[in-house]
C-alpha positions as CSV (number, residue, x, y, z in Angstrom):
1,X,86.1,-31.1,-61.3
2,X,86.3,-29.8,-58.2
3,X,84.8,-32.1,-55.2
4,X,82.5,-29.8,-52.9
5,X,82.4,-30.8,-49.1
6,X,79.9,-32.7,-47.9
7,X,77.7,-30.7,-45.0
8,X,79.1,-27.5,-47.4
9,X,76.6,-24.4,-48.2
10,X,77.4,-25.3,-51.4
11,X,76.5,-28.9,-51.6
12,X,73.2,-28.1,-50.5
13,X,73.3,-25.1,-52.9
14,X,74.0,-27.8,-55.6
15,X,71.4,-29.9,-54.3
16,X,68.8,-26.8,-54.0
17,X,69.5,-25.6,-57.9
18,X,69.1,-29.6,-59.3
19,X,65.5,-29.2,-57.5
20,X,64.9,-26.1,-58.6
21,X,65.5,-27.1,-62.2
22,X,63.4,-29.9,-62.0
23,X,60.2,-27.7,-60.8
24,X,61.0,-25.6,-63.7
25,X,60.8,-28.5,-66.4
26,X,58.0,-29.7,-64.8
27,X,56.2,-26.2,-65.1
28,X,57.5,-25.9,-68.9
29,X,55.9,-29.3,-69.6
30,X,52.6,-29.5,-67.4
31,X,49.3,-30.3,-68.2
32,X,46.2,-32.0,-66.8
33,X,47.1,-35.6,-65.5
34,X,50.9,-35.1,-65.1
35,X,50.9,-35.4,-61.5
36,X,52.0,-39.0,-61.3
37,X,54.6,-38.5,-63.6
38,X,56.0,-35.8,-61.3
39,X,55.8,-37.7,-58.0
40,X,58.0,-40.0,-59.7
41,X,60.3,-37.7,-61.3
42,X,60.4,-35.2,-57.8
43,X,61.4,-37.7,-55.5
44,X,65.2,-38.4,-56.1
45,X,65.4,-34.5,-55.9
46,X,63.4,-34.1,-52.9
47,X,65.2,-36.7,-51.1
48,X,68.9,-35.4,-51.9
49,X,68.0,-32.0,-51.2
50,X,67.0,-33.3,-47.8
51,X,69.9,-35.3,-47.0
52,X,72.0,-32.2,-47.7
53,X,69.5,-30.1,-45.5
54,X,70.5,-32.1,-42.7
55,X,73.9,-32.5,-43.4
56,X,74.4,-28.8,-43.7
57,X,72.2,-28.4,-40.1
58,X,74.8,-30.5,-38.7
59,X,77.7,-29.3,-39.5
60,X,79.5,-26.4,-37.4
61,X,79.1,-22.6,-39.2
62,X,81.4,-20.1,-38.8
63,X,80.1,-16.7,-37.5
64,X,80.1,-15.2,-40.9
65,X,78.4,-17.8,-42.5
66,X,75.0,-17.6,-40.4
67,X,73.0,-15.5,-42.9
68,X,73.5,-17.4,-45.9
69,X,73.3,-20.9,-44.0
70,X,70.2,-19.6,-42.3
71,X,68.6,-18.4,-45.9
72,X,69.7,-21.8,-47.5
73,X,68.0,-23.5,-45.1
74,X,64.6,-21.6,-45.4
75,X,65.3,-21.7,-49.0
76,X,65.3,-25.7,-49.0
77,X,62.2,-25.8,-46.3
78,X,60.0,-24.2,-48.9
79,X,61.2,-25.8,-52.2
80,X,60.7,-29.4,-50.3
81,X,57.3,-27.9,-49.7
82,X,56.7,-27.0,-53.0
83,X,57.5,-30.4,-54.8
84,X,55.2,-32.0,-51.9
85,X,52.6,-29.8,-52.7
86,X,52.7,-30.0,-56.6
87,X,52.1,-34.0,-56.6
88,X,49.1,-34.2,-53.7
89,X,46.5,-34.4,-55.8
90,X,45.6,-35.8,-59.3
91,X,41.9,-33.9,-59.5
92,X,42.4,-31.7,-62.3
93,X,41.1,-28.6,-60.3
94,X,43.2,-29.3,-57.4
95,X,46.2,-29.7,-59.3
96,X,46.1,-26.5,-60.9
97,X,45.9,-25.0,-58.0
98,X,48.3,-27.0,-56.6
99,X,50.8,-25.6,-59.4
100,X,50.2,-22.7,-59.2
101,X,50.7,-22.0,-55.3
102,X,53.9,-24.5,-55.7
103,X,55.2,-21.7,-58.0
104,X,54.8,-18.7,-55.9
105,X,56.3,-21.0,-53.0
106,X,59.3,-21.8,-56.0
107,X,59.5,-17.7,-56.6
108,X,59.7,-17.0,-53.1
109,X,63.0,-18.9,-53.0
110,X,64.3,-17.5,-55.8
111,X,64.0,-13.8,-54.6
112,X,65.5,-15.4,-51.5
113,X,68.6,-17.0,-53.4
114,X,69.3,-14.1,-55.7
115,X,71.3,-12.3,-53.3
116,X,73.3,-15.0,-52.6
117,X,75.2,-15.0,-56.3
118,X,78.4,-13.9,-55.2
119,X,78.8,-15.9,-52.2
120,X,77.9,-19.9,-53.8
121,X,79.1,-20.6,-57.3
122,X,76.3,-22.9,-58.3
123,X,73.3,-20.0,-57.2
124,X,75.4,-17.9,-59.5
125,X,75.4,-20.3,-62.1
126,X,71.5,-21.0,-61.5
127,X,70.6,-17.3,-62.7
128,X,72.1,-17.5,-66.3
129,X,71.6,-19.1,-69.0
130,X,73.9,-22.4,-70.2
131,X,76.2,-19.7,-72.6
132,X,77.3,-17.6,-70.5
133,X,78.3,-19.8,-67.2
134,X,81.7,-20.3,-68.3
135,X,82.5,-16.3,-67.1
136,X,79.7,-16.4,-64.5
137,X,82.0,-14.0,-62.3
138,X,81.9,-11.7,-64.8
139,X,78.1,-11.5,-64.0
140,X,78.4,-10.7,-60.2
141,X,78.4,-7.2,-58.7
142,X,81.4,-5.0,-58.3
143,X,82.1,-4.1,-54.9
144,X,80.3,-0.8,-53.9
145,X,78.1,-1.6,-57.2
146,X,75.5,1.4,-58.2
147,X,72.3,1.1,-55.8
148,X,70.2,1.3,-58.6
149,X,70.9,-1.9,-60.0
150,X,69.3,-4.9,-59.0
151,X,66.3,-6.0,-58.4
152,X,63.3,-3.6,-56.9
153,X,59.7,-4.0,-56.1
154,X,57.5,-0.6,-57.0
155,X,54.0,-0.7,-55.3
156,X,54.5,-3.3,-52.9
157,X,55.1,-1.5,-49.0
158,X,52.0,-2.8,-47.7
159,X,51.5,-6.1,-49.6
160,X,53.8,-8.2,-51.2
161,X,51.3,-9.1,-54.1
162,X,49.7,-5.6,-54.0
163,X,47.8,-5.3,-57.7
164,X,49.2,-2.6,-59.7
165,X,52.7,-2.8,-59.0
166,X,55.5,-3.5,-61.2
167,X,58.8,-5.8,-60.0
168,X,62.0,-4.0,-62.4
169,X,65.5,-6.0,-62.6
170,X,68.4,-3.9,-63.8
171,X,71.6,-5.5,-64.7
172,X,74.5,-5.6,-62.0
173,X,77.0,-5.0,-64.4
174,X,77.8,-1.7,-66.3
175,X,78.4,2.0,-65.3
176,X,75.1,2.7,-66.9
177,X,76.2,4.9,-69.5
178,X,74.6,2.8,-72.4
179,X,70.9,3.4,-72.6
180,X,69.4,-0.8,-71.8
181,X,66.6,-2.8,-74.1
182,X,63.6,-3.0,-72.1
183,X,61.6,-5.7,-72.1
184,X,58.0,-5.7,-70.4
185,X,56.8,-8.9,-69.3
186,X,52.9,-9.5,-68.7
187,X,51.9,-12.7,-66.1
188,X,48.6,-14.7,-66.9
189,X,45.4,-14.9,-65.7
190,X,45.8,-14.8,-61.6
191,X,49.1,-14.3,-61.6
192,X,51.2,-11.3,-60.2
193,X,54.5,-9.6,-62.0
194,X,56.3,-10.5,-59.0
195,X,56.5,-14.1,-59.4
196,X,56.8,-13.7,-63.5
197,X,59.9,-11.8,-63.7
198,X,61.8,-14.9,-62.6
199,X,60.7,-16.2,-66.6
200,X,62.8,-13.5,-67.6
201,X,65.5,-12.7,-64.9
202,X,68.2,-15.4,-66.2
203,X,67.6,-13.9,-69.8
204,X,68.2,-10.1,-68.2
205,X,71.4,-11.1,-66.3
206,X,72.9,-13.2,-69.3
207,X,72.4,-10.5,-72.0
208,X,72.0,-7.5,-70.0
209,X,69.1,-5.7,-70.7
210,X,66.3,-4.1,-68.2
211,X,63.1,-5.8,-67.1
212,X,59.7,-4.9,-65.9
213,X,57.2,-7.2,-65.1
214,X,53.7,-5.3,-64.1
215,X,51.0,-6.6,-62.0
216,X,47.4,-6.0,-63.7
217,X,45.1,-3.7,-61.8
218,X,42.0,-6.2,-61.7
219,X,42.7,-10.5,-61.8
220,X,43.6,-10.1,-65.2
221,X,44.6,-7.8,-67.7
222,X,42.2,-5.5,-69.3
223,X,41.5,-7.4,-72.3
224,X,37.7,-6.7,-73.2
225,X,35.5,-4.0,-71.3
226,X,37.1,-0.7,-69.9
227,X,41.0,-0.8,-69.9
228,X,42.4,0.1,-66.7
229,X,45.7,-0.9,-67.2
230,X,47.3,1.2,-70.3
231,X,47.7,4.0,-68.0
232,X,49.6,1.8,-65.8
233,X,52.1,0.3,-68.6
234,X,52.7,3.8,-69.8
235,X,54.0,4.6,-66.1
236,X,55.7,1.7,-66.0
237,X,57.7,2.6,-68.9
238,X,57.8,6.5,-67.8
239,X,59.3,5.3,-64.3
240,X,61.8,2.9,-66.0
241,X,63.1,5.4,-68.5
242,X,63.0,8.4,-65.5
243,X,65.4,5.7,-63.3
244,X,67.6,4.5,-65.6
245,X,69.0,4.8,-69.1
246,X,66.4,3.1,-71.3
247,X,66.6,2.8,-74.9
248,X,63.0,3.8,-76.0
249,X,63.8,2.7,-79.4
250,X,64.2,-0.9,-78.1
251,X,60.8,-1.7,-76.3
252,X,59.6,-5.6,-76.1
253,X,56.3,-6.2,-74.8
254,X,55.5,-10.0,-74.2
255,X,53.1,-11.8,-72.0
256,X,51.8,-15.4,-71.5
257,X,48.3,-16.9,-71.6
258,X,45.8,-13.4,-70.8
259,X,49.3,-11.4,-70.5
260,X,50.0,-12.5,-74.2
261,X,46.3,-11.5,-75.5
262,X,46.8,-7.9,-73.8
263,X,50.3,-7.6,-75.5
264,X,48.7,-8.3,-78.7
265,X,45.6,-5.7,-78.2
266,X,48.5,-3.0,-77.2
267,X,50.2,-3.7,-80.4
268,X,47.1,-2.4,-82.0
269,X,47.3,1.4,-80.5
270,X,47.6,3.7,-82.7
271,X,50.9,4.9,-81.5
272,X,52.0,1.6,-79.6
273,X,54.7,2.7,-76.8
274,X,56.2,-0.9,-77.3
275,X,58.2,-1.2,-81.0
276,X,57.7,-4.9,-80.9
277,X,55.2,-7.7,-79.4
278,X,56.1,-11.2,-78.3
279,X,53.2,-13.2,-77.1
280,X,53.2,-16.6,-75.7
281,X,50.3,-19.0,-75.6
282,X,48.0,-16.3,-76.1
283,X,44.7,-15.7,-78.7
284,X,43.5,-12.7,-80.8
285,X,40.3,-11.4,-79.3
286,X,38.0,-9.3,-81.2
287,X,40.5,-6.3,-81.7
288,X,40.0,-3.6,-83.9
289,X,43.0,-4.0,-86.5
290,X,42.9,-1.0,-88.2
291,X,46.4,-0.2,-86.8
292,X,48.1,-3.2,-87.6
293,X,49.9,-2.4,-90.5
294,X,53.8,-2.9,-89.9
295,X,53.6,-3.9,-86.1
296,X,56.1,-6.3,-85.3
297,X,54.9,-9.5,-83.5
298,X,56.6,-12.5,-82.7
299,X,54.2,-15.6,-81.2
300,X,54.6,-18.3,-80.1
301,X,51.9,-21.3,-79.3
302,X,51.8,-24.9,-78.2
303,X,51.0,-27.4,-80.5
304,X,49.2,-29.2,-77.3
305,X,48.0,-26.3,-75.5
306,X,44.4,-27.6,-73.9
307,X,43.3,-23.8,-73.2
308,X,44.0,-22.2,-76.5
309,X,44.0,-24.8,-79.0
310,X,47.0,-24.1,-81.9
311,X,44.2,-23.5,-84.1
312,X,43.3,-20.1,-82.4
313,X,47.0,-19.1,-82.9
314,X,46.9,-20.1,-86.4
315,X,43.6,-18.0,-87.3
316,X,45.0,-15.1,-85.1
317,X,48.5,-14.8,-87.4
318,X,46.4,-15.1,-90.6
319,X,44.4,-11.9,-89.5
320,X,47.4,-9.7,-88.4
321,X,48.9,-10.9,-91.9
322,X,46.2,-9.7,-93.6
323,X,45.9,-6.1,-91.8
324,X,49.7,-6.1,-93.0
325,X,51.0,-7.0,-89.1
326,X,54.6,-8.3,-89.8
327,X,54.4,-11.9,-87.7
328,X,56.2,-14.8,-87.1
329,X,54.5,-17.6,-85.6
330,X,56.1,-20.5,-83.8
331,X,54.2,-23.1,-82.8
332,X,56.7,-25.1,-80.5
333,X,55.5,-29.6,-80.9
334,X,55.7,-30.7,-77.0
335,X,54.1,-27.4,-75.3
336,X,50.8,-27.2,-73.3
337,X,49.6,-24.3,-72.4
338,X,52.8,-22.8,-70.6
339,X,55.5,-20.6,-71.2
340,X,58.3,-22.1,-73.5
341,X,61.2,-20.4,-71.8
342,X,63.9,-22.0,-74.5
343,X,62.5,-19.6,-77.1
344,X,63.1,-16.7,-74.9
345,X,66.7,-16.7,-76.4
346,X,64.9,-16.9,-80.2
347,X,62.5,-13.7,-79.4
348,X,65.7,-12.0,-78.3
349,X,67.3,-12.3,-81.2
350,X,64.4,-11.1,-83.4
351,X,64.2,-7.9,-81.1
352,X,67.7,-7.4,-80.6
353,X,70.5,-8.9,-82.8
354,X,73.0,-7.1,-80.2
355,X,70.9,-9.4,-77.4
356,X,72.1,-12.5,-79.5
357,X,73.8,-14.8,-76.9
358,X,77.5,-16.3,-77.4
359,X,79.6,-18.4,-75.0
360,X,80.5,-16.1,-72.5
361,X,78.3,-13.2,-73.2
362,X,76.3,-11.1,-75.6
């Protein structure tokens, strides 16, 4: 095992990803009156990344290190404040928001630590999944890699959470010759593509295909009352397959909470854009199903979820079974109402069998 340096960029990288992944489990598992638990669980985290924070401020930096130690640093400021800010208060309206703006803080470092993959090992590791680590190089950038690869913010010049934009990662890797899966992604109530891309980023890099992740028009997605946001996924997917080579026979459209309930109503068009439908933690409103014959639709619901009890999920599947929807519902035993990121990998699978995910790679 190789030792890493104390005062290192990468022992407070390691330090920074171990925090990172805690804010994530605690996301995956939250619910009303977790807090304690969290202050509890944050704190050997918080205090490690600290001690490395300072280690890494006192230790001497070589001229060509500045950028990266200067974004590690800010990077580590903000996930310290986003652990702090997630466990100051119990009151259950507080706390949600609490959460919530501890999770854009959380995405802001990630956007800030993406570009730093080929220079730290651990960041690089941080941004796949557990399979395909072992030939995490193989992930990275070639030098004088296409510009259009990456990750891009449509929308967004004059505000960084501008509604209506869309956030796109495209794998680093590949000439672009063979036309990419696509997966849309749709955030929840209040929430902003931006920040939910990072739910599917890991996912992208590992097993290579492209991601969007819109930003609804109003607060939410148009799920009752005049739709103003099909126009806008159709131009996300029109701008996607005009920039690079998409697959529009391979077309995932998932969402969580409101995001999953407005994949579900798009499933019903009459000639859906999308060839299959993954919802997370969502419900069935009252959709017309005449068109639901044959659509493909993979859900899956928490057994504990406090907003949308299972039972909504349950009634939901039985109707699209009976319009002759083709659906496969999971309902996952520890999950609130969140998004289960371990079945990512499952959903992938049913959309893709080429997306299937073996040690070292697809």
């Amino acid at each position: 095992m190789t030792v890493v340096p104390q005062g290192s960029m990468e022992a407070l990288a390691e330090r920074l990803v171990a925090a990172l992944e805690a804010f994530e489990s605690a996301q995956r598992h939250y619910h009303p009156g977790i807090v304690p638990q969290l202050r509890a669980r944050f704190a050997p985290f918080a205090e490690a990344l600290a001690v490395a924070r300072r280690d890494l401020e006192a230790a001497a930096a070589s001229p060509g290190e500045q950028d990266t130690r200067r974004t590690l640093l800010e990077a580590s400021d903000l996930c310290l404040d986003a652990l702090a800010l997630t466990t100051q208060s119990e009151a259950l309206e507080q706390a949600l928001v609490n959460i919530r703006k501890a999770g854009r803080r959380i995405n802001r470092v990630l956007e800030m630590l993406l570009p730093l993959c080929p220079a730290l090992p651990a960041v690089n590791r941080y941004f796949l999944e557990p399979e395909a680590r072992p030939r995490a190089s193989e992930r990275l950038p070639a030098p004088g890699a296409n510009a259009s690869t990456g990750l891009f913010h449509v929308g967004l010049d004059a505000d960084p959470y501008a509604r209506g934009s869309v956030s796109f990662y495209i794998p680093d890797t590949g000439d672009g010759s063979e036309p990419l899966p696509l997966v849309v992604a749709l955030h929840g109530g209040f929430g902003h593509g931006r920040d939910f891309l990072w739910t599917w980023l890991r996912e992208a890099r590992s097993r290579r295909f492209a991601l969007a992740c819109p930003t609804s028009r109003n607060i939410t997605w148009s799920i009752l009352g005049p739709d103003v946001d099909a126009q806008l996924l159709q131009a996300v997917l029109d701008d996607a397959a005009g920039r690079w080579n998409i697959d529009r026979d391979r077309v995932l459209l998932t969402g969580l909470s409101d995001g999953a309930t407005y994949a579900l109503k798009r499933s019903l068009d009459t000639e859906p854009s999308f060839t299959h439908f993954a919802p997370f933690s969502g419900i069935l409103a009252p959709f017309d199903l005449t068109h639901a014959k044959g659509r493909r639709i993979y859900w899956v619901h928490g057994a504990k979820d406090w907003m949308f009890p299972v039972w909504r999920a349950k009634m939901g599947e039985k109707e699209l079974r009976a319009a002759g929807a083709e659906v496969t519902l999971e309902i996952v035993p520890d999950l609130y109402h969140a998004h289960a990121r371990e079945k990512n990998g499952a959903v992938l699978a049913w959309f893709d069998p080429r997306l299937v995910l073996t040690p070292g790679g697809p």
